[in-house]
PQR file of N, CA, C, O and H, with PARSE charges and radii, in Angstrom:
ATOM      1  N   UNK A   1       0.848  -1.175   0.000 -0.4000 1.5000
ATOM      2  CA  UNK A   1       0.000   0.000   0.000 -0.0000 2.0000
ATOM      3  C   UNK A   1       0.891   1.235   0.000  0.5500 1.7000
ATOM      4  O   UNK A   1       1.909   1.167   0.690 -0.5500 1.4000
ATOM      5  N   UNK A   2       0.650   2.354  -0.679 -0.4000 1.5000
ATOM      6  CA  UNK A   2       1.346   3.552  -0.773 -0.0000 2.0000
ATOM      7  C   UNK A   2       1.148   4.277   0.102  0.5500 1.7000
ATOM      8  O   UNK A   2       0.974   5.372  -0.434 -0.5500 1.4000
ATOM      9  H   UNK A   2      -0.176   2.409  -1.240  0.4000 1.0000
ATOM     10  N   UNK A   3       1.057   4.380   1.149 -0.4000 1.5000
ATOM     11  CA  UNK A   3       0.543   5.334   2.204 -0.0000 2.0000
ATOM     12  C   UNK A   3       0.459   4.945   3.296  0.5500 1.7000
ATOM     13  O   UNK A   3       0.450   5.708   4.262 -0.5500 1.4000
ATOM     14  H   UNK A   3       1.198   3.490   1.584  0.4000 1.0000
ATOM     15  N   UNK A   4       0.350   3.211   3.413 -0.4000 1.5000
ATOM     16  CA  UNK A   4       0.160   2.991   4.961 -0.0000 2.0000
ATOM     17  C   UNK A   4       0.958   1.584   5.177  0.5500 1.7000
ATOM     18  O   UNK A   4       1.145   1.083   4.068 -0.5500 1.4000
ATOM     19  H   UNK A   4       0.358   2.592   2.628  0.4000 1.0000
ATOM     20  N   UNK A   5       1.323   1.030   5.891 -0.4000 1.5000
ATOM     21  CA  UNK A   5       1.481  -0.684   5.827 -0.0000 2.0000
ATOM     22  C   UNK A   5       0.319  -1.096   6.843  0.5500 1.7000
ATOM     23  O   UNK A   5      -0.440  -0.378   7.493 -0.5500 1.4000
ATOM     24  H   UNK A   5       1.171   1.437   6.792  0.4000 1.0000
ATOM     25  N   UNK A   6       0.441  -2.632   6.759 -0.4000 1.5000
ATOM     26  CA  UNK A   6      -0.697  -3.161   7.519 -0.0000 2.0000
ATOM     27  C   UNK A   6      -1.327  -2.752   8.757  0.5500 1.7000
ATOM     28  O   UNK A   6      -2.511  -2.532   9.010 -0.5500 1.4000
ATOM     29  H   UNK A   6       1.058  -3.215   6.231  0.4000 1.0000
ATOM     30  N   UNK A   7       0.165  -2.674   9.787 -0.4000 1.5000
ATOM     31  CA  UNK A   7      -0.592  -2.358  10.711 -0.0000 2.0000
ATOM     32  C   UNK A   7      -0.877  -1.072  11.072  0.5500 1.7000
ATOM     33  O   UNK A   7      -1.439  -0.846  12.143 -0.5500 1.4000
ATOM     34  H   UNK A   7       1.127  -2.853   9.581  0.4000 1.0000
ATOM     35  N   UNK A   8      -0.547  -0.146  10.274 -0.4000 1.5000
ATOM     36  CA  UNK A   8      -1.308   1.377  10.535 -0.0000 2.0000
ATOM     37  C   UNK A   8      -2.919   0.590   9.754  0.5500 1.7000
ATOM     38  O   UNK A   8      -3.852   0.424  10.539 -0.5500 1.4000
ATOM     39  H   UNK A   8      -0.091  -0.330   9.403  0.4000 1.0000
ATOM     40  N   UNK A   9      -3.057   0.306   8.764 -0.4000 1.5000
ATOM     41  CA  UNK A   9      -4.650   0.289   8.285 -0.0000 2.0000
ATOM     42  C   UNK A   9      -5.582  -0.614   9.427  0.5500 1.7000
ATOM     43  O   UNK A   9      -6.791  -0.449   9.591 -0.5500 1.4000
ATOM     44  H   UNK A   9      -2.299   0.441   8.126  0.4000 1.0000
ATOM     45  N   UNK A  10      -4.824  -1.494  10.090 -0.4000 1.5000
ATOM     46  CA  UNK A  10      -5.857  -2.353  10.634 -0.0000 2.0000
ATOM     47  C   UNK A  10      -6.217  -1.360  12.013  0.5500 1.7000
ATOM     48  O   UNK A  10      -7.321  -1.465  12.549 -0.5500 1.4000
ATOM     49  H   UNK A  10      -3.842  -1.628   9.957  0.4000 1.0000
ATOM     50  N   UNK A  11      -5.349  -0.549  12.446 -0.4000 1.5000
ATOM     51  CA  UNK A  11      -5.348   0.408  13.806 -0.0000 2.0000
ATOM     52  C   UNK A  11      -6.483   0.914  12.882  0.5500 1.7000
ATOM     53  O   UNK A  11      -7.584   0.683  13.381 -0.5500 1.4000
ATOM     54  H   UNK A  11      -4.453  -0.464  12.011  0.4000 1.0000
ATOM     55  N   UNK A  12      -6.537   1.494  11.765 -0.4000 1.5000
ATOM     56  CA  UNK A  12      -7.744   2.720  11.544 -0.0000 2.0000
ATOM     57  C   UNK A  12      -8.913   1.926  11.228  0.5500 1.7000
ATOM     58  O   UNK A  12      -9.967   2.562  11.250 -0.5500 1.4000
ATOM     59  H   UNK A  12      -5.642   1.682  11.359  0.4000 1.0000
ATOM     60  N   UNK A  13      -9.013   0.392  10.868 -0.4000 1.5000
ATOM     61  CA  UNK A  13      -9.997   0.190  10.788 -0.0000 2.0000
ATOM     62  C   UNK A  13     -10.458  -0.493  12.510  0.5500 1.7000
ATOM     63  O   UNK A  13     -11.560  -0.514  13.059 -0.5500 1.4000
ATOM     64  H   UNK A  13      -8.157  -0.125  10.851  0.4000 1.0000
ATOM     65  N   UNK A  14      -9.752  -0.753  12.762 -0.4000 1.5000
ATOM     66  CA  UNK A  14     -10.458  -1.389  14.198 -0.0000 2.0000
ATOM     67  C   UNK A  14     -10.892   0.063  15.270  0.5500 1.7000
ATOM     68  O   UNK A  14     -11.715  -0.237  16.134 -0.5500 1.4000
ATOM     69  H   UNK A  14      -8.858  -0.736  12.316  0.4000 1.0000
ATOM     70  N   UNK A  15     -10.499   1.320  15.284 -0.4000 1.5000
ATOM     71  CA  UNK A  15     -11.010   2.252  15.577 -0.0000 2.0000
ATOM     72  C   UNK A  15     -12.808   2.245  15.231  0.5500 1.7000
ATOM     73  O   UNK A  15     -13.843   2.466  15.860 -0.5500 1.4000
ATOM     74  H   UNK A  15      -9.830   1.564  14.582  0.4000 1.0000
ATOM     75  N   UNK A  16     -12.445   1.882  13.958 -0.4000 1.5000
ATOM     76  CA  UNK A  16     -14.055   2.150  13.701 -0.0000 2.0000
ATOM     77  C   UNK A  16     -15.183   0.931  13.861  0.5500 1.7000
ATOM     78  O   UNK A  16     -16.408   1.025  13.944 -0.5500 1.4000
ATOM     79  H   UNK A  16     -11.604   1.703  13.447  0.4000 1.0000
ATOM     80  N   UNK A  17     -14.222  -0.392  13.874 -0.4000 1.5000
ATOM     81  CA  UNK A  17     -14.825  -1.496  13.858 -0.0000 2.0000
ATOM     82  C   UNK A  17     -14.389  -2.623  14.727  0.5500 1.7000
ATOM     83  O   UNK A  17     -14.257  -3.812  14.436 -0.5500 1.4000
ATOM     84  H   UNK A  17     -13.227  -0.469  13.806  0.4000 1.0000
ATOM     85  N   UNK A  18     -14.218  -2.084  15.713 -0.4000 1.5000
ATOM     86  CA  UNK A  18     -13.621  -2.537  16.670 -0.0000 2.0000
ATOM     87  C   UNK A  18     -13.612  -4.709  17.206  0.5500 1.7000
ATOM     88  O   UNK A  18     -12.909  -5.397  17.946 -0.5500 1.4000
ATOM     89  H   UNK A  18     -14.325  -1.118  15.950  0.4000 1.0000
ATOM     90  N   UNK A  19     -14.955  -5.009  16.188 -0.4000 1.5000
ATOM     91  CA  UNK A  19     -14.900  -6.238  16.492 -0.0000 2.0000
ATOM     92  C   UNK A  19     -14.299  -7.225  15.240  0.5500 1.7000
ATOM     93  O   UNK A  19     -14.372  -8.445  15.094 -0.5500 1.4000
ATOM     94  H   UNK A  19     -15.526  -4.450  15.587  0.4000 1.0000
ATOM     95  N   UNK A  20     -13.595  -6.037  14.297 -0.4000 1.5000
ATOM     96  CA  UNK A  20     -13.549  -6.352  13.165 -0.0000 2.0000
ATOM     97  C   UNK A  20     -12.335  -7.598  13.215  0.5500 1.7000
ATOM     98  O   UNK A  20     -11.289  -7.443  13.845 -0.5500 1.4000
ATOM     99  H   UNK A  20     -13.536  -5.046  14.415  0.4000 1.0000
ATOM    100  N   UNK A  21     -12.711  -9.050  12.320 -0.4000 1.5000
ATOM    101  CA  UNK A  21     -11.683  -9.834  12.106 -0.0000 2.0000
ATOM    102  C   UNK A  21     -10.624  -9.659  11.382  0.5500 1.7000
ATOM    103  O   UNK A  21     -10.823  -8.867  10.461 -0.5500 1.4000
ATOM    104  H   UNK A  21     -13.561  -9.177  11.808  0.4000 1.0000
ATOM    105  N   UNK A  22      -9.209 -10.233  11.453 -0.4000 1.5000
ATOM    106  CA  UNK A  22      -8.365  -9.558  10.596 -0.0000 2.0000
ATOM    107  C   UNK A  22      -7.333 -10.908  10.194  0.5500 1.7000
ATOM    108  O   UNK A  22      -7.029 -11.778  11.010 -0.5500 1.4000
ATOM    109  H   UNK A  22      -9.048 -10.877  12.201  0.4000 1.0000
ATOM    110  N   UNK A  23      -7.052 -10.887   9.318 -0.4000 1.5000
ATOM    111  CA  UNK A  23      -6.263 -11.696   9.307 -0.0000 2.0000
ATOM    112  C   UNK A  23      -4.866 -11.368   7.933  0.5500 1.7000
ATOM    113  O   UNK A  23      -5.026 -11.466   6.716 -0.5500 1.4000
ATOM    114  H   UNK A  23      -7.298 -10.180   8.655  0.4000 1.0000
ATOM    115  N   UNK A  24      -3.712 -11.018   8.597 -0.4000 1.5000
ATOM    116  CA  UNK A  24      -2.336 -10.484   8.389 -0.0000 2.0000
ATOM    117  C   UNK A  24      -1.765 -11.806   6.987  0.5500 1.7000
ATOM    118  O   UNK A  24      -1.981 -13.000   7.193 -0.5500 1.4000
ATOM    119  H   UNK A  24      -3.582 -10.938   9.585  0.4000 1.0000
ATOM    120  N   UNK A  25      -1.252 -11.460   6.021 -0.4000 1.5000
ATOM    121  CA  UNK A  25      -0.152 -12.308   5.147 -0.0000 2.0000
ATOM    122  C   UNK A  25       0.603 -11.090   5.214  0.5500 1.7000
ATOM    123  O   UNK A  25       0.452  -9.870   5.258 -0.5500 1.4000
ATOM    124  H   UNK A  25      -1.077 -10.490   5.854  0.4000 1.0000
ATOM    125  N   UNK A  26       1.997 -12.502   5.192 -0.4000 1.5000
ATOM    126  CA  UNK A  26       3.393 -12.415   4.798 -0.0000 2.0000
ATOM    127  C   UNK A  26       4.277 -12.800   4.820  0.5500 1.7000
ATOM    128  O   UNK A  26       4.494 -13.725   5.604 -0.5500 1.4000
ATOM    129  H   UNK A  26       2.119 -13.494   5.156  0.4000 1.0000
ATOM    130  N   UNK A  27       5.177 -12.370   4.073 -0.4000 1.5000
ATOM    131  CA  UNK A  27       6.355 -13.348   3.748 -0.0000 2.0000
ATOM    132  C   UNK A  27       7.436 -13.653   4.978  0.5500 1.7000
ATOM    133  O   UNK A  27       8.257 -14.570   4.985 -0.5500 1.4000
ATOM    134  H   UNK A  27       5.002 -11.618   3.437  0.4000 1.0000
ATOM    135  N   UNK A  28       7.206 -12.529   6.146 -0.4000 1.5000
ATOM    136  CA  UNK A  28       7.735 -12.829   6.933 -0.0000 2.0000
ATOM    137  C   UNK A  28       7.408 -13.516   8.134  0.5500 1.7000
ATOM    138  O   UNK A  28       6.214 -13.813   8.175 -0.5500 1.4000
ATOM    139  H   UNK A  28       6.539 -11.784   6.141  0.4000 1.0000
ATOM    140  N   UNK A  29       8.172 -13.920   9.275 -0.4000 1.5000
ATOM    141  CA  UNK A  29       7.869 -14.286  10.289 -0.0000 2.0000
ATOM    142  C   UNK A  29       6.770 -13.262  11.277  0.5500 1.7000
ATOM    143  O   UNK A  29       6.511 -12.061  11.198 -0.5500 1.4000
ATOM    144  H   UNK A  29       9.142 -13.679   9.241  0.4000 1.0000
ATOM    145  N   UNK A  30       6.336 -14.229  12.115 -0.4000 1.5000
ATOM    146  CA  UNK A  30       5.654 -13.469  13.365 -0.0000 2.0000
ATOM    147  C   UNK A  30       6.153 -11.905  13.687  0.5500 1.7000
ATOM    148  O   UNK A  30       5.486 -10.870  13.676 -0.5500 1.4000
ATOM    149  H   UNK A  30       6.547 -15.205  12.179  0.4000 1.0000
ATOM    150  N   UNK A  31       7.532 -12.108  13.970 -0.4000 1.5000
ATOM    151  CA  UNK A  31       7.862 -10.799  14.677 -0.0000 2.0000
ATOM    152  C   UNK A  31       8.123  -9.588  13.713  0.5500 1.7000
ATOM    153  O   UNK A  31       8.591  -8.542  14.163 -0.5500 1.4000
ATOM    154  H   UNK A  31       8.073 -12.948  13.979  0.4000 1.0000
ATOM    155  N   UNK A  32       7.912  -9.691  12.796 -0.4000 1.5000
ATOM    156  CA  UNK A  32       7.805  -8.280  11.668 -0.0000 2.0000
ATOM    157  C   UNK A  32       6.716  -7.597  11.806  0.5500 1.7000
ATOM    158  O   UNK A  32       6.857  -6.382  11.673 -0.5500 1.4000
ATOM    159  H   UNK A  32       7.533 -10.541  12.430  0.4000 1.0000
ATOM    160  N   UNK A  33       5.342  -8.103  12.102 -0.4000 1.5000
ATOM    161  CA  UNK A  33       4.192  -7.392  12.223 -0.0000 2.0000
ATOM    162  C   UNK A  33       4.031  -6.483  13.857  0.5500 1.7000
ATOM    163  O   UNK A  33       4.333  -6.959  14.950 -0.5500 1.4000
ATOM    164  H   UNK A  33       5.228  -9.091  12.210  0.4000 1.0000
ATOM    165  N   UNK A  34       3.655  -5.540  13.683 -0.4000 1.5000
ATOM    166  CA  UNK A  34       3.918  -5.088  15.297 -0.0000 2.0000
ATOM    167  C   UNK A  34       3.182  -5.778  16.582  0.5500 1.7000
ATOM    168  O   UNK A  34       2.010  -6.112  16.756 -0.5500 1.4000
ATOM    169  H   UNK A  34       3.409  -5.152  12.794  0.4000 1.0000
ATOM    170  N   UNK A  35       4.240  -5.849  17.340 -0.4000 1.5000
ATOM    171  CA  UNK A  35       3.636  -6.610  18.560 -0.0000 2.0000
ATOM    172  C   UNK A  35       2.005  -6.094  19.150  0.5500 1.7000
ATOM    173  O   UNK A  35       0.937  -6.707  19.165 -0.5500 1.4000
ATOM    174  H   UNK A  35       5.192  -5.578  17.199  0.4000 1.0000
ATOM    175  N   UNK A  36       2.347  -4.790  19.576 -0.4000 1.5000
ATOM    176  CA  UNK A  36       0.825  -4.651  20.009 -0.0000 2.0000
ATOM    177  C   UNK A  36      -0.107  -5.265  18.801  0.5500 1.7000
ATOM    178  O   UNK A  36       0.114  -6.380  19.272 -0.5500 1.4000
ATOM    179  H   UNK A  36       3.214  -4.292  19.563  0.4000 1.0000
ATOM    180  N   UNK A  37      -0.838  -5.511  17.819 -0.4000 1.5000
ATOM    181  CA  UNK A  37      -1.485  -5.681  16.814 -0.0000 2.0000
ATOM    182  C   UNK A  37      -1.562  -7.325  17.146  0.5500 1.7000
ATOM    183  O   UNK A  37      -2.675  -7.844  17.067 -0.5500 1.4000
ATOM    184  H   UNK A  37      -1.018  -4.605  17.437  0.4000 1.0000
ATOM    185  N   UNK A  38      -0.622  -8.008  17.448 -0.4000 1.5000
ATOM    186  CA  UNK A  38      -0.835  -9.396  17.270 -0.0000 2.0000
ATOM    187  C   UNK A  38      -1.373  -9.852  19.055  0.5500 1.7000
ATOM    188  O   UNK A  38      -1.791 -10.955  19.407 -0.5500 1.4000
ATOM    189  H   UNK A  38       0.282  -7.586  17.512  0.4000 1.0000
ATOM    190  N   UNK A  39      -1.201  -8.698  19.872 -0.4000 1.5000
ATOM    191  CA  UNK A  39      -1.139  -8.620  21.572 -0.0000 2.0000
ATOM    192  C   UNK A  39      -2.456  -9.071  21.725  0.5500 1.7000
ATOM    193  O   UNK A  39      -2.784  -9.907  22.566 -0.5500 1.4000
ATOM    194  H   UNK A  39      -0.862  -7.802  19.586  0.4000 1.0000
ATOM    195  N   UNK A  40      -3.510  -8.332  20.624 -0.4000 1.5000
ATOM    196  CA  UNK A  40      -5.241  -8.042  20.965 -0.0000 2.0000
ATOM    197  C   UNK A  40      -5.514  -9.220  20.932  0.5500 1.7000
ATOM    198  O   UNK A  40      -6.447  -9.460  21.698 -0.5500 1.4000
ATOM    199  H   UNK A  40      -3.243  -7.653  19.940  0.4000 1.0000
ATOM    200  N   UNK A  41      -5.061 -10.296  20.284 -0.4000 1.5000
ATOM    201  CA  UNK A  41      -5.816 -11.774  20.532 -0.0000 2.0000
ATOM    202  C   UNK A  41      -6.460 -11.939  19.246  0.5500 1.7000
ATOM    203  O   UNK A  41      -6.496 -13.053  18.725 -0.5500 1.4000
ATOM    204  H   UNK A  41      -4.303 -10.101  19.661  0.4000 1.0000
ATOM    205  N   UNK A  42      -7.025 -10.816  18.632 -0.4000 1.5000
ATOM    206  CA  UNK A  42      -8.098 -10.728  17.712 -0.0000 2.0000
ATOM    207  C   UNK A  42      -7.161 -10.447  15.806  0.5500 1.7000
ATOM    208  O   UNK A  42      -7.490 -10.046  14.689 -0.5500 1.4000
ATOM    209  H   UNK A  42      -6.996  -9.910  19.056  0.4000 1.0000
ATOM    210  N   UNK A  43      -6.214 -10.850  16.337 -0.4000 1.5000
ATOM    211  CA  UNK A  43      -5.109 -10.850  14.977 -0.0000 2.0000
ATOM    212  C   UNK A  43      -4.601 -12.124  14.743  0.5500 1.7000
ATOM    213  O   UNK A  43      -3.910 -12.638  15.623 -0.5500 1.4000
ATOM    214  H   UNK A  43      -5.946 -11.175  17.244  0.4000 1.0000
ATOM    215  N   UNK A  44      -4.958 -13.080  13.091 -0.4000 1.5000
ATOM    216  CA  UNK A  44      -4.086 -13.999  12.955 -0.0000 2.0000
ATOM    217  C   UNK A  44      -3.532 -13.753  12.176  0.5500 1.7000
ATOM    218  O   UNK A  44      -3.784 -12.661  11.667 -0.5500 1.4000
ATOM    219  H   UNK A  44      -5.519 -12.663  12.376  0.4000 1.0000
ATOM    220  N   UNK A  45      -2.275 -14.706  11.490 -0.4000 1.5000
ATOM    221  CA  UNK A  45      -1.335 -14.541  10.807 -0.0000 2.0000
ATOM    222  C   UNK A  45      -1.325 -15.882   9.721  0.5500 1.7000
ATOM    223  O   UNK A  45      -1.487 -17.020  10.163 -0.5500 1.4000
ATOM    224  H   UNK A  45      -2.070 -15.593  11.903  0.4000 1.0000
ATOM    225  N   UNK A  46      -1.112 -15.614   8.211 -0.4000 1.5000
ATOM    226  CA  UNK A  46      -0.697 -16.721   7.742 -0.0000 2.0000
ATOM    227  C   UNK A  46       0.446 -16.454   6.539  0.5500 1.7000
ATOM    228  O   UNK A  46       0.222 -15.851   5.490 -0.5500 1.4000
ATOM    229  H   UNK A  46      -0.981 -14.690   7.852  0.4000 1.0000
ATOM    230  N   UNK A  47       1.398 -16.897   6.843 -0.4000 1.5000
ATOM    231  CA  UNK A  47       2.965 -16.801   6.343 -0.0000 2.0000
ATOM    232  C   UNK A  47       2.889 -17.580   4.542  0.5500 1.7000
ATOM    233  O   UNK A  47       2.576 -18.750   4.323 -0.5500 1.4000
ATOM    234  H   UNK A  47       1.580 -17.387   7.696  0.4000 1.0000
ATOM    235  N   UNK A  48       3.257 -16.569   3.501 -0.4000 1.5000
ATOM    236  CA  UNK A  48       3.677 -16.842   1.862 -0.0000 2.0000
ATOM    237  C   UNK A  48       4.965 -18.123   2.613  0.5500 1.7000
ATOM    238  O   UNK A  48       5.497 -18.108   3.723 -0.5500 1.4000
ATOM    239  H   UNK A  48       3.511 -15.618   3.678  0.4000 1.0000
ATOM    240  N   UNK A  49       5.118 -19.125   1.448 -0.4000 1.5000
ATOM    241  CA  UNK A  49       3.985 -19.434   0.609 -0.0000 2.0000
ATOM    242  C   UNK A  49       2.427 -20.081   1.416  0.5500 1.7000
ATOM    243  O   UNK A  49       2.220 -20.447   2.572 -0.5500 1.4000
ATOM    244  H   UNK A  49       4.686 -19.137   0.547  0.4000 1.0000
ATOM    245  N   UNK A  50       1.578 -20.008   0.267 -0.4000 1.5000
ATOM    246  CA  UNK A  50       0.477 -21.246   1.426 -0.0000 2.0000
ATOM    247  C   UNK A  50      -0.227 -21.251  -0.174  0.5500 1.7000
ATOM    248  O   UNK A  50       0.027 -20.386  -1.013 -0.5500 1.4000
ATOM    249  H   UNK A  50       1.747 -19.711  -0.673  0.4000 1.0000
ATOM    250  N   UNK A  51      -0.876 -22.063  -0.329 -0.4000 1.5000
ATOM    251  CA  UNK A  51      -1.831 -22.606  -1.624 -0.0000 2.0000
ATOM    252  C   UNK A  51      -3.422 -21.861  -0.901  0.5500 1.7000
ATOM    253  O   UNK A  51      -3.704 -21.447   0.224 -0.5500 1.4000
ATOM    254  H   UNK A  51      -1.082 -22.765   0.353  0.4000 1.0000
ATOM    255  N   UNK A  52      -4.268 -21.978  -2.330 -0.4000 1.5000
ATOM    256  CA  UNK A  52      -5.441 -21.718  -2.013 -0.0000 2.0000
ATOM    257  C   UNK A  52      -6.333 -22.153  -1.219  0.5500 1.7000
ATOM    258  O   UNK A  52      -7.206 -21.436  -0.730 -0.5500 1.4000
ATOM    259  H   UNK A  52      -4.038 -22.314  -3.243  0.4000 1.0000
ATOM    260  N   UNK A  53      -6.192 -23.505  -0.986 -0.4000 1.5000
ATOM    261  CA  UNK A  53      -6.817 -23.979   0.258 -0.0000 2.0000
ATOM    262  C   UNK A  53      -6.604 -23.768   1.569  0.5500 1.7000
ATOM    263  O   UNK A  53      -7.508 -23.724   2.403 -0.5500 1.4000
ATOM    264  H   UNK A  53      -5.482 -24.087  -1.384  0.4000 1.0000
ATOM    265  N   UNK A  54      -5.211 -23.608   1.846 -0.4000 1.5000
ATOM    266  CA  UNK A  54      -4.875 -23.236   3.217 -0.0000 2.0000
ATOM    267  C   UNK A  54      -5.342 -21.448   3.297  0.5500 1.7000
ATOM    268  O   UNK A  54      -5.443 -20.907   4.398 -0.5500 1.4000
ATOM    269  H   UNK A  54      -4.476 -23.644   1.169  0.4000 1.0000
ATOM    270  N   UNK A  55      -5.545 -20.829   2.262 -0.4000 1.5000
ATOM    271  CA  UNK A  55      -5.984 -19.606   2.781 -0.0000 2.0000
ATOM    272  C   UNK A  55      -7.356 -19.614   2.699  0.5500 1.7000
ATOM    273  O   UNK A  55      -8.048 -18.667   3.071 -0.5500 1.4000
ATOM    274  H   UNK A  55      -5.463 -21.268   1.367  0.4000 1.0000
ATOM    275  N   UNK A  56      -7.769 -20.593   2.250 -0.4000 1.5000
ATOM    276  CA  UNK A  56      -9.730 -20.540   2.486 -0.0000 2.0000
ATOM    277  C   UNK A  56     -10.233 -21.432   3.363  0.5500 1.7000
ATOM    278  O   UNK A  56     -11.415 -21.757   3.474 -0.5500 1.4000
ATOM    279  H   UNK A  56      -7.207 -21.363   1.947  0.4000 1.0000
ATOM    280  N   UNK A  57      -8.988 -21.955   4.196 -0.4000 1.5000
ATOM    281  CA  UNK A  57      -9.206 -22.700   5.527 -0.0000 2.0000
ATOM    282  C   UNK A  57      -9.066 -21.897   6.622  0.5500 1.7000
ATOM    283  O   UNK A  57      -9.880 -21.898   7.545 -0.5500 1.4000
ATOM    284  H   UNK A  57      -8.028 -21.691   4.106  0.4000 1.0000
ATOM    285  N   UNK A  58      -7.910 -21.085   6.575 -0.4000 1.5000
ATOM    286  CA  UNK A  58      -7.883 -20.347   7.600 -0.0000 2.0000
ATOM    287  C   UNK A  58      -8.943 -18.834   7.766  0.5500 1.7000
ATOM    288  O   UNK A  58      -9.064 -18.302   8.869 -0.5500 1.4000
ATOM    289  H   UNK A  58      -7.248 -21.084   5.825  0.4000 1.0000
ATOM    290  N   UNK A  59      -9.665 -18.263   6.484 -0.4000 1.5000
ATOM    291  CA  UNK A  59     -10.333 -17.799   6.747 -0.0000 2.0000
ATOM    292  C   UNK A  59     -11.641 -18.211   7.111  0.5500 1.7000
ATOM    293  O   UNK A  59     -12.393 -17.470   7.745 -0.5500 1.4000
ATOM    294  H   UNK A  59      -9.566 -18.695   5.588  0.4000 1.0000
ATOM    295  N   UNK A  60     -12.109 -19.930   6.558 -0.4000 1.5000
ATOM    296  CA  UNK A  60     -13.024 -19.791   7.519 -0.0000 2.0000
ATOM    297  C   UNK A  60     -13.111 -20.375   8.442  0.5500 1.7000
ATOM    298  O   UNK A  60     -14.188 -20.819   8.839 -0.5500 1.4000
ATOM    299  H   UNK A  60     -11.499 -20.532   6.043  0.4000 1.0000
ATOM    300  N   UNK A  61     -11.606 -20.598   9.254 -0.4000 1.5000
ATOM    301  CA  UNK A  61     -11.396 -20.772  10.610 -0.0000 2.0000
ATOM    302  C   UNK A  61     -11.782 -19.567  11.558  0.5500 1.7000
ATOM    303  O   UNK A  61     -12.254 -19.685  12.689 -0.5500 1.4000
ATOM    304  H   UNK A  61     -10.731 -20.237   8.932  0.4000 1.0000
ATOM    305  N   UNK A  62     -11.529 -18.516  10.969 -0.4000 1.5000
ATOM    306  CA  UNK A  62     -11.371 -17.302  11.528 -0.0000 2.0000
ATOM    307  C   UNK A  62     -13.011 -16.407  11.547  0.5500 1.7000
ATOM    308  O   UNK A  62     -13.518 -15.758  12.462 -0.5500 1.4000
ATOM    309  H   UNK A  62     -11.145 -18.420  10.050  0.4000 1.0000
ATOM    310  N   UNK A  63     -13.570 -16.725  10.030 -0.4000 1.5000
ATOM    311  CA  UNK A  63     -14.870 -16.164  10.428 -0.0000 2.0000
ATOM    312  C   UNK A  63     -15.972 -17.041  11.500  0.5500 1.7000
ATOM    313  O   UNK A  63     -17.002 -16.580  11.991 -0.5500 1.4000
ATOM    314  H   UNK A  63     -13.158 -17.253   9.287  0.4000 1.0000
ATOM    315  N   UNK A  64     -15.476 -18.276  11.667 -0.4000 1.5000
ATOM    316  CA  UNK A  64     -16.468 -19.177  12.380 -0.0000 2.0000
ATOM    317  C   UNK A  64     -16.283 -18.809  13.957  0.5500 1.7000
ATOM    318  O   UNK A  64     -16.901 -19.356  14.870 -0.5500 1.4000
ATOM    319  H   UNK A  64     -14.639 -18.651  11.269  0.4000 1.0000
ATOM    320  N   UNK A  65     -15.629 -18.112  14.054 -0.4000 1.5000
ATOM    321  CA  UNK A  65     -15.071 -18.135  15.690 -0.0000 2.0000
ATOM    322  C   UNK A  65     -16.045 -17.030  16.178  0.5500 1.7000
ATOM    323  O   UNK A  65     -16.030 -16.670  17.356 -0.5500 1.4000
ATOM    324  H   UNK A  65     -15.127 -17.667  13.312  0.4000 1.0000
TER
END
């Protein structure tokens, strides 16, 4: 994104949507994304590579909760 990285957008959207689900890709490990953001409980993560199924598993791991 030109203007923001992830975790500035998910801070502005959970301001407004506070119960909002989220779920983070990337190529990197855990500790690249900022700690507070992954602290809330309400942040998962799924690490490149992963195939199409593992990302339409984990999202609807994530919306079922």
């Amino acid at each position: 994104m030109p203007r923001m990285n992830g975790t500035e957008l998910h801070d502005r959207l959970r301001e407004e949507m506070p119960h909002l689900k989220v779920l983070f890709m990337s190529g990197h490990q855990r500790d690249v994304i900022s700690s507070h953001v992954m602290q809330d409980g309400k942040v998962d993560l799924i690490t490149k590579p992963f195939t199409g199924q593992a990302l339409a598993s984990r999202v609807r791991e994530i919306l079922d909760r």
